[in-house]
C-alpha positions as CSV (number, residue, x, y, z in Angstrom):
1,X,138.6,32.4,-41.0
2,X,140.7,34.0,-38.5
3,X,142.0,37.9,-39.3
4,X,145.1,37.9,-41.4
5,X,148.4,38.3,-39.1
6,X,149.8,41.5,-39.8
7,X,153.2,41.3,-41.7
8,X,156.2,41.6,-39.8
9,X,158.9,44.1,-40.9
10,X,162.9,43.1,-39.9
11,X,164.2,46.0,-37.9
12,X,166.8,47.5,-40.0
13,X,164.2,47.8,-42.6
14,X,161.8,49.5,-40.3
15,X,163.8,52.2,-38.9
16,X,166.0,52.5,-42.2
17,X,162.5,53.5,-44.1
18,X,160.9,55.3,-41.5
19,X,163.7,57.3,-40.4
20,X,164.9,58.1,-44.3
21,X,160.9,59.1,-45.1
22,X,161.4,61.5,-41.7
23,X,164.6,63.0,-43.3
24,X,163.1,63.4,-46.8
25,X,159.9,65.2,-44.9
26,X,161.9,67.6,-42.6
27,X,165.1,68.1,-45.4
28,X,161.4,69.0,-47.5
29,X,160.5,71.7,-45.4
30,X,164.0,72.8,-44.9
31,X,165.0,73.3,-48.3
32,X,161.2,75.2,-49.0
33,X,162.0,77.6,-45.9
34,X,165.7,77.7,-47.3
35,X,164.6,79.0,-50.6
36,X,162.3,81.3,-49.7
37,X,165.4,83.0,-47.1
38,X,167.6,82.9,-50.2
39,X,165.1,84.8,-52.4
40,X,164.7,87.3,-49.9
41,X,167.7,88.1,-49.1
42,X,168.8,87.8,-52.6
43,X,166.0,90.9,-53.3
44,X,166.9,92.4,-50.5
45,X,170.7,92.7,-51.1
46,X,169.9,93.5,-54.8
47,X,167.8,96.7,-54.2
48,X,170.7,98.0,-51.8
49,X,172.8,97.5,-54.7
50,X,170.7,99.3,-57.1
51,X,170.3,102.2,-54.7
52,X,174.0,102.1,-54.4
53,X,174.4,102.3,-58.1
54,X,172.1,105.4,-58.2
55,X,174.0,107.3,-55.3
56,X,177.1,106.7,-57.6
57,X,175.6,108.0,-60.9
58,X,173.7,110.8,-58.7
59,X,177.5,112.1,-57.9
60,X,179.1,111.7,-60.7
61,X,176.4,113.9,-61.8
62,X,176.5,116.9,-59.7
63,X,180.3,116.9,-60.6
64,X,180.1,120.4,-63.1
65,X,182.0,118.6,-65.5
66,X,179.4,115.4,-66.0
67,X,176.6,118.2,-65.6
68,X,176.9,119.2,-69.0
69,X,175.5,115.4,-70.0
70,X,172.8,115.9,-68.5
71,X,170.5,116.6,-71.6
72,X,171.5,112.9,-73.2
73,X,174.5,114.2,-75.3
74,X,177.3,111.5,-74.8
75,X,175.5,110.2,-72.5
76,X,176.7,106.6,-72.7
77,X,179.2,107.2,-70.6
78,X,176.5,107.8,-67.2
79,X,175.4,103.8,-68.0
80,X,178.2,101.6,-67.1
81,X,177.7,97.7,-66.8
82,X,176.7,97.5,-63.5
83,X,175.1,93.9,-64.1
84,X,178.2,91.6,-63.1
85,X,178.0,93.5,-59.3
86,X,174.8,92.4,-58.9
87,X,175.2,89.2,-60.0
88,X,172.3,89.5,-62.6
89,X,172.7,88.1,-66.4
90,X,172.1,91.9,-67.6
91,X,171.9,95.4,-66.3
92,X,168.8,97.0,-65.1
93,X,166.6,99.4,-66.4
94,X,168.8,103.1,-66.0
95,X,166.2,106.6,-66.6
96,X,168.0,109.9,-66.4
97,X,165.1,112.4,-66.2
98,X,164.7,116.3,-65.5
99,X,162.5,117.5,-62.0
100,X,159.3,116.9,-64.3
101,X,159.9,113.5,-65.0
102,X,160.8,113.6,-68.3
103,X,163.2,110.9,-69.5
104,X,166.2,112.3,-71.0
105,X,168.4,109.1,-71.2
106,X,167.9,105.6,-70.8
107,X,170.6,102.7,-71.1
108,X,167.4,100.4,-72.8
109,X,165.5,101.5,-75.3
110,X,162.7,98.9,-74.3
111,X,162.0,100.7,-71.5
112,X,158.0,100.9,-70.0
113,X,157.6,104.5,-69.6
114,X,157.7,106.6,-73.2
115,X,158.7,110.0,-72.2
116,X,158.0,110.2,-68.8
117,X,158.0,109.2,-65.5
118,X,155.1,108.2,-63.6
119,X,154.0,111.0,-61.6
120,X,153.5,108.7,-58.9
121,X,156.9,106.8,-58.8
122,X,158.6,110.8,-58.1
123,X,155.9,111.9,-55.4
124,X,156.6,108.5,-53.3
125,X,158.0,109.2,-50.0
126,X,160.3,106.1,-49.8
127,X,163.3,105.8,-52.3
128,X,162.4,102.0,-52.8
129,X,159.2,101.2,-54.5
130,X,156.9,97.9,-55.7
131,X,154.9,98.5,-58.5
132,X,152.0,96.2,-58.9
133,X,150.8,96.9,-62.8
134,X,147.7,95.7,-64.5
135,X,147.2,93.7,-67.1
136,X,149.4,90.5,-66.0
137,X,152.8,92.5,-66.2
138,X,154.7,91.1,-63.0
139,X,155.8,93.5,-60.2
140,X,158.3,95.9,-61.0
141,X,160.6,97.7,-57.8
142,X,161.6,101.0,-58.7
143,X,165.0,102.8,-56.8
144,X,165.1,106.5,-57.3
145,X,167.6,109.0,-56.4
146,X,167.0,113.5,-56.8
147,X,170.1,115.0,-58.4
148,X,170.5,117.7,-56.5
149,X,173.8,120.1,-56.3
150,X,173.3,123.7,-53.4
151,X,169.6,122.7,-52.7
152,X,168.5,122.7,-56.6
153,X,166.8,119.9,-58.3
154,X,168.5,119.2,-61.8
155,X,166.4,115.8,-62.2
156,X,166.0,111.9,-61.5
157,X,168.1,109.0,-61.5
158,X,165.7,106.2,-61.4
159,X,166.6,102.2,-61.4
160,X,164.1,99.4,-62.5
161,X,163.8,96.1,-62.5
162,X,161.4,92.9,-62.2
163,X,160.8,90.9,-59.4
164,X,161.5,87.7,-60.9
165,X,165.0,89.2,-62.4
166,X,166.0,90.4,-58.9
167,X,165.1,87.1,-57.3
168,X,166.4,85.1,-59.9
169,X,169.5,82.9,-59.0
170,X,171.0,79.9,-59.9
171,X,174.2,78.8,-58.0
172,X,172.7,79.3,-54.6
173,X,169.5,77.2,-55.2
174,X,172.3,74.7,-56.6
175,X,174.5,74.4,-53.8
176,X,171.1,74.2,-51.7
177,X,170.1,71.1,-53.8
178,X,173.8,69.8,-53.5
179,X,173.6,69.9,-49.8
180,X,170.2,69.0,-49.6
181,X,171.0,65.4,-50.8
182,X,174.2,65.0,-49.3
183,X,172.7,65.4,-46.2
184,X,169.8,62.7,-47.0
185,X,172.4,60.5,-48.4
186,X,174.9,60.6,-44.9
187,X,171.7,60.5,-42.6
188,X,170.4,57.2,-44.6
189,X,173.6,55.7,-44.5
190,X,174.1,56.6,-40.4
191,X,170.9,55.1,-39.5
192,X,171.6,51.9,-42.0
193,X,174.9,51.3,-40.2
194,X,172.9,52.0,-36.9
195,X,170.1,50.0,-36.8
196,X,172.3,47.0,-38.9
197,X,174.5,47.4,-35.2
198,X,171.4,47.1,-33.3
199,X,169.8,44.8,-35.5
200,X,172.3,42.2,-35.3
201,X,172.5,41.7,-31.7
202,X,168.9,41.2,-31.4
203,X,168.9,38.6,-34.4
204,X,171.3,36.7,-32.9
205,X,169.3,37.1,-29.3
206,X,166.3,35.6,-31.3
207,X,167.9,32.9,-32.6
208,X,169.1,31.8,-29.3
209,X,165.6,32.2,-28.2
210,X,164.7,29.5,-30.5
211,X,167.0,27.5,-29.4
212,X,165.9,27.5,-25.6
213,X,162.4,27.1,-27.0
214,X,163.6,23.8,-28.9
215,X,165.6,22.5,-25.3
216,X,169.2,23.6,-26.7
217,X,170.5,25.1,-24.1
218,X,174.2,25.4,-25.5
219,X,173.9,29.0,-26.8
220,X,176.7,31.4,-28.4
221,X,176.0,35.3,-28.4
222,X,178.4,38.4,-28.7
223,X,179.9,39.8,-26.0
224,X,181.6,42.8,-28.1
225,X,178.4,45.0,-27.9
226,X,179.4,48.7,-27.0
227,X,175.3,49.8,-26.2
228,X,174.6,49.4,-22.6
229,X,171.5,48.5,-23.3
230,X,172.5,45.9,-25.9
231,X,174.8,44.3,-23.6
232,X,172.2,44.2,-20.7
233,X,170.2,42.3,-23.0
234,X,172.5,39.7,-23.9
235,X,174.2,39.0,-20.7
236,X,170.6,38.8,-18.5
237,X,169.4,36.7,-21.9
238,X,172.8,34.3,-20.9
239,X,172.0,34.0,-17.6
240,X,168.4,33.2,-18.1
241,X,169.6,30.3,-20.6
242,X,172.4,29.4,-17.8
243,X,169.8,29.5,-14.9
244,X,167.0,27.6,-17.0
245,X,169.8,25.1,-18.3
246,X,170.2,24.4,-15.0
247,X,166.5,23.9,-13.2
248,X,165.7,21.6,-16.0
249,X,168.3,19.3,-15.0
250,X,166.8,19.9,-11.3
251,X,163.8,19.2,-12.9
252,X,164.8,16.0,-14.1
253,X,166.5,14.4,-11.4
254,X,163.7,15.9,-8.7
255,X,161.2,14.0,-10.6
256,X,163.0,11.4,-10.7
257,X,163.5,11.6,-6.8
258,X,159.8,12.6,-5.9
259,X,158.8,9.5,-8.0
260,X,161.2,7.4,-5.8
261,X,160.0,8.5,-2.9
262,X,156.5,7.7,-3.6
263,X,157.5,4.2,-5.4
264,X,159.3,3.1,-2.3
265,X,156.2,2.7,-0.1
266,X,154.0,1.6,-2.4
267,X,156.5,-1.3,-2.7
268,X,157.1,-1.7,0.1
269,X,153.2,-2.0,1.6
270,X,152.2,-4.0,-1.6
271,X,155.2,-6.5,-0.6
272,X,154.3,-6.8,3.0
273,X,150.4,-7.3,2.1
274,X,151.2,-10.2,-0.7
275,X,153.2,-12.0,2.0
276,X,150.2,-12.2,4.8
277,X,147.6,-12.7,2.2
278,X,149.8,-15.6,0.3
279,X,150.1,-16.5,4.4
280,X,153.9,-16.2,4.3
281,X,153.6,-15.0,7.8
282,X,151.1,-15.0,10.4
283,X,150.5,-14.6,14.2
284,X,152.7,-11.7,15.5
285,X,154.6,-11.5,12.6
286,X,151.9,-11.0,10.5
287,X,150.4,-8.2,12.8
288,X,154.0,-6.6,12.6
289,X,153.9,-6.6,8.8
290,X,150.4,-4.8,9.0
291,X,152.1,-2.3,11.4
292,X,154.6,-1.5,9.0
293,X,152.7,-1.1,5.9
294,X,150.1,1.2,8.2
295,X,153.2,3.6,8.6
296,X,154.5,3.3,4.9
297,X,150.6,4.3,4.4
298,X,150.8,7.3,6.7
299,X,154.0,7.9,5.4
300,X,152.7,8.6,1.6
301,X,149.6,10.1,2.9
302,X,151.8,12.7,4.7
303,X,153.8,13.2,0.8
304,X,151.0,13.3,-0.8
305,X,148.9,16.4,1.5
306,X,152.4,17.9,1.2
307,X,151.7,18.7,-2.6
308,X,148.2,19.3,-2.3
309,X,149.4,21.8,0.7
310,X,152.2,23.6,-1.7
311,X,150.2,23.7,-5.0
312,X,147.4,24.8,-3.0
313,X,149.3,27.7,-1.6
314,X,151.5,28.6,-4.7
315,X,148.0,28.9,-6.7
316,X,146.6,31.2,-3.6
317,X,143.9,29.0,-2.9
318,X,144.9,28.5,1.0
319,X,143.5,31.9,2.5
320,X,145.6,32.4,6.2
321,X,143.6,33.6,9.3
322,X,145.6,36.6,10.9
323,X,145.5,37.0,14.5
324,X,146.7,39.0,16.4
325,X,149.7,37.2,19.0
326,X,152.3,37.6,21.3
327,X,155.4,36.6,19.3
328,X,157.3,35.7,22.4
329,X,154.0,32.7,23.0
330,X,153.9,32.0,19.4
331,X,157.4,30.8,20.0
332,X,157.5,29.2,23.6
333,X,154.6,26.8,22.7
334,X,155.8,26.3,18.9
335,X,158.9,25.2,20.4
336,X,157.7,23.2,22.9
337,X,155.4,21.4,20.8
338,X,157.8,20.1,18.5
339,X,159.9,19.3,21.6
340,X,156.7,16.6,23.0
341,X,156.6,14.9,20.0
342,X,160.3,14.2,19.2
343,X,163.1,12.2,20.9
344,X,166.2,14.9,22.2
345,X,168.4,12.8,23.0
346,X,172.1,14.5,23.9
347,X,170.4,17.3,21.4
348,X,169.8,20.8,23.7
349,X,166.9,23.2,22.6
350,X,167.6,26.8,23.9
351,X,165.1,29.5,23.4
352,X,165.8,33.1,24.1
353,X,162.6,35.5,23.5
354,X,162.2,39.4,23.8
355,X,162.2,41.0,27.7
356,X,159.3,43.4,26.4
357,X,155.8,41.7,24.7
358,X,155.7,42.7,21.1
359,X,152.9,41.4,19.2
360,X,152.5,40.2,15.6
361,X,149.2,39.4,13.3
362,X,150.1,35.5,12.5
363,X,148.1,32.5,11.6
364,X,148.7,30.9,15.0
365,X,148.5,27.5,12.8
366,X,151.1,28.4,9.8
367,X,153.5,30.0,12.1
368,X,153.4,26.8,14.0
369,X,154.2,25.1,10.3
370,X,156.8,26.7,10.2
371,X,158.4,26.4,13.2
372,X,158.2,22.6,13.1
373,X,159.9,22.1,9.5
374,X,162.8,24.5,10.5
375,X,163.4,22.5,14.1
376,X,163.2,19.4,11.9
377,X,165.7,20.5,9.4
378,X,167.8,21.6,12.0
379,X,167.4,18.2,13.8
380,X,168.3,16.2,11.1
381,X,171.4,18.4,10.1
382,X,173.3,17.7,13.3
383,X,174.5,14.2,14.7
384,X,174.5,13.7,18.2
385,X,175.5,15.9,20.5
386,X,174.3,18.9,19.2
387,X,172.2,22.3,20.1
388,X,169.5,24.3,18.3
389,X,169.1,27.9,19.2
390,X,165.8,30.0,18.6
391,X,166.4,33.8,19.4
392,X,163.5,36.3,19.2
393,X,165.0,39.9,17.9
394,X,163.2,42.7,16.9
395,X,164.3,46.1,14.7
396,X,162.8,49.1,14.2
397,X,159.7,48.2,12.3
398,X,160.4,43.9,11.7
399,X,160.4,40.8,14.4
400,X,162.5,38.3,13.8
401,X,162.5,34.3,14.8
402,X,166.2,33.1,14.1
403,X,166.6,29.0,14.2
404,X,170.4,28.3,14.3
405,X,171.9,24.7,14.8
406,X,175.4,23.5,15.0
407,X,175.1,21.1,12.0
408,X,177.3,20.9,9.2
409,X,175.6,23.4,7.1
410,X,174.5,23.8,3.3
411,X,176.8,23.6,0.8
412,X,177.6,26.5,-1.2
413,X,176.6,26.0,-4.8
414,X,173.4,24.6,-2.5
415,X,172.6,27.7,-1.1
416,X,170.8,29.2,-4.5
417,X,168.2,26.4,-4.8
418,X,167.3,26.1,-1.3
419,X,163.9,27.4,-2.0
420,X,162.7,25.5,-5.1
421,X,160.0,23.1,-4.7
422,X,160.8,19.9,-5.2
423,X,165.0,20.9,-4.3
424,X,166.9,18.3,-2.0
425,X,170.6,18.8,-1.3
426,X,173.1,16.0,-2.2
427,X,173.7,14.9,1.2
428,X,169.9,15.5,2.6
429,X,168.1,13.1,-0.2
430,X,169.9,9.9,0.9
431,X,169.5,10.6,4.5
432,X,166.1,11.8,4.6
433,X,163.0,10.9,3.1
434,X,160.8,14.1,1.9
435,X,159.8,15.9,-1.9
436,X,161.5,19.3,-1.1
437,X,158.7,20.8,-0.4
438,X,159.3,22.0,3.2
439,X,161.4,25.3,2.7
440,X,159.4,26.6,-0.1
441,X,156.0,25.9,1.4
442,X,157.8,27.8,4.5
443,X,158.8,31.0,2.8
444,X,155.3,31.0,1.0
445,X,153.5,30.8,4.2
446,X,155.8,33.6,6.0
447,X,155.3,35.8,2.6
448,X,151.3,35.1,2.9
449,X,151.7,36.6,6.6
450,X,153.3,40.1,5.2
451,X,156.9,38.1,6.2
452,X,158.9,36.3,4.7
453,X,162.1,33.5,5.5
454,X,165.4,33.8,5.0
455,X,168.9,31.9,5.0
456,X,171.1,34.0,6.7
457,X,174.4,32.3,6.8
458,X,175.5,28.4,6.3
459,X,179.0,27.3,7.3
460,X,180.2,23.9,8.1
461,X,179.7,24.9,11.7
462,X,176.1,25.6,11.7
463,X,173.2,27.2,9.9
464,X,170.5,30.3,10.4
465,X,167.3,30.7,9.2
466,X,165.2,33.8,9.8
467,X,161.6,34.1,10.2
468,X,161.2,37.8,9.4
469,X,157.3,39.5,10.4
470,X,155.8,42.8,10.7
471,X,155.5,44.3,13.9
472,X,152.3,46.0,14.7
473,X,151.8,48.8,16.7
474,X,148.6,47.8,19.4
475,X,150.2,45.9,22.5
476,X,148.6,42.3,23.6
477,X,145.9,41.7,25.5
């Protein structure tokens, strides 16, 4: 059994998922990295608070009149709530205490030291300290201030609280959340409306697909898309439609014309043949209808090694033998060639090659191919009197051949379809016999040389064709 196909997902479903999984994941980390900034900087504004609030209870102290408090008469007054400044639920843990440590007020009874500071909380260096305890009580930072009035120490203002009280906040983690999911929500709904946008184009680009791949060729797509790339995509996939429409029907009518052409002389000899066998004729006569349907023969024999010579080449199984020539020869004896073999009439051949020798690496044989189908065409576009042209140029690293006649040119909307096999202009396949296959076996011969053929301009005053080659560098010998 063959391996299951893997399941197709539609588009907007693929990038809506994935991209709202890739939001969720980053908006993850972001609101982890975001909570971990607010709870430092919560503790961090906090203890500058706290050591604020001890620099204000440390003066108020030194004041003579608030000295006499000191001891821990009246002294509710030195503990005002503080709490609401610091945003906290309640106030923190206040000790007044003399130089030794000893506590001789507190604003919370519940308070962790009985009777007196740690030694090692007043001996710190730093104003700001974490306590670590034992026995699974959570960290405790500690603020202290001296209060000191002309250099003497009266005692110790000292602030406490817990980690997890200092850190703890609720409004900020809220509005965090808040704009966490906003932000998930907007991004999911950008990318649905997004990739629905994109989605849609393509759908529509699909179904048309199916309907070229079904032979309906009458298709109907947007032309409202504002992507470039979107609009790229439908107009090349219009043309395509347009373009194929339009070599099926080529398609269609050149098979109907290639079968034509080969029906007609295989009627024609098979006519000729029953009359002398059924002895309709004889003598002469009969001898002439044997002549004839030897030249219908050759004449099918001749359409027939022109396919094999054009599917041959288009499936690169005709290799070409480079040589290397003088272009100006290559052209004198092509052109005289095709001269011998045909009747001029009022119709003048004029042949202009290069004053300097350039050479080119040819098949001697397809060059000569080529030659002859362009004189023929060029022939059978003029009516008498008329003059074909062959000029030899040459640029800077190309040689050209150009073939230019005085007939009445290719139509226009022709021009395009010149070089499809199997393409005969309107007025070409009722005057001339042929399958099309000239032209394009032409260009695909030049292109197997490194060339290449070209029309350069058709007017109802003439036509040129280009034989385009590389030149090569060595001179002839």
């Amino acid at each position: 059994m063959s391996k299951t196909t893997k399941k197709r997902v539609p588009l907007q479903r693929y990038w809506t998922t994935r991209y709202l999984l890739t939001i969720l994941v980053g908006l993850t980390i972001i609101a982890v990295v975001s909570a971990l900034w607010i709870r430092h900087t919560t503790l961090k504004n906090r203890l500058h608070m706290m050591e604020f609030m001890a620099e204000e209870m440390v003066s108020r102290m030194v004041n003579q009149q608030d000295r006499e408090m000191l001891p821990g008469e009246n002294s509710s007054g030195l503990f005002p709530e503080r709490g609401h400044l610091m945003d906290m639920e309640k106030n923190p843990l206040i000790y007044i205490a003399d130089p030794q440590g000893i506590i001789l007020a507190s604003n919370r009874p519940e308070h962790p030291w009985q009777g007196r500071l740690d030694a090692a909380i007043l001996n710190e260096e730093s104003d700001v300290q974490k306590l670590s305890e034992d026995g699974g009580v959570e960290p405790l930072y500690v603020v202290k201030k001296p209060i000191e009035s002309e250099s003497v120490l009266f005692g110790w203002v000292v602030i406490a609280e817990t980690e997890s009280n200092l850190t703890k906040v609720k409004q900020e983690y809220r509005q965090l959340f808040i704009m966490i999911i906003g932000l998930a929500l907007l991004g999911w709904a950008a990318i649905y409306i997004v990739s629905r946008k994109l989605s849609h184009p393509i759908q529509e680009v699909s179904k048309a697909a199916r309907q070229v791949r079904n032979g309906d060729y009458q298709i109907s797509l947007p032309n409202d898309a504002k992507a470039e790339e979107v609009h790229e995509l439908i107009h090349s996939f219009k043309e395509m439609s347009q373009q194929l429409q339009k070599l099926e029907a080529l398609r269609t009518e050149l098979l109907a014309g290639v079968t034509h052409e080969l029906k007609t002389p295989v009627t024609s000899i098979s006519g000729l043949l029953q009359a002398v066998n059924d002895g309709v004729v004889s003598g002469e006569e009969a001898k002439e209808f044997l002549e004839i349907s030897l030249k219908e023969t050759a004449k099918m024999r001749t359409m027939v090694e022109d396919l094999l010579a054009f599917n041959s080449f288009a499936a690169s199984a005709v290799p070409v033998s480079l040589k290397t020539q003088s272009l100006n020869k290559l052209v004198k004896d092509a052109v005289h060639q095709w001269k011998v073999g045909q009747e001029l009439g009022d119709l003048v051949v004029d042949v202009e090659l290069l004053q300097e020798e350039e050479n080119v690496r040819v098949d001697p044989v397809r060059f000569q191919q080529i030659m002859t189908n362009l004189l023929n065409n060029a022939k059978q576009a003029m009516d008498p009197p008329g003059k074909i042209e062959v000029t030899v140029k040459k640029s800077i690293n190309t040689l050209h051949v150009d073939i230019k006649d005085t007939g009445s040119g290719i139509p226009q909307e022709e021009q395009p379809f010149i070089f499809e096999r199997f393409y005969r202009g309107h007025e070409k396949k009722y005057k001339v016999g042929g399958l099309g296959l000239g032209l394009p076996f032409s260009k695909m011969v030049a292109q197997a040389m490194d060339g290449d053929l070209e029309l350069i301009k058709s007017t109802p005053t003439g036509t040129i064709f280009r034989i385009c080659l590389p030149k090569i560098a060595s001179s002839f010998i």
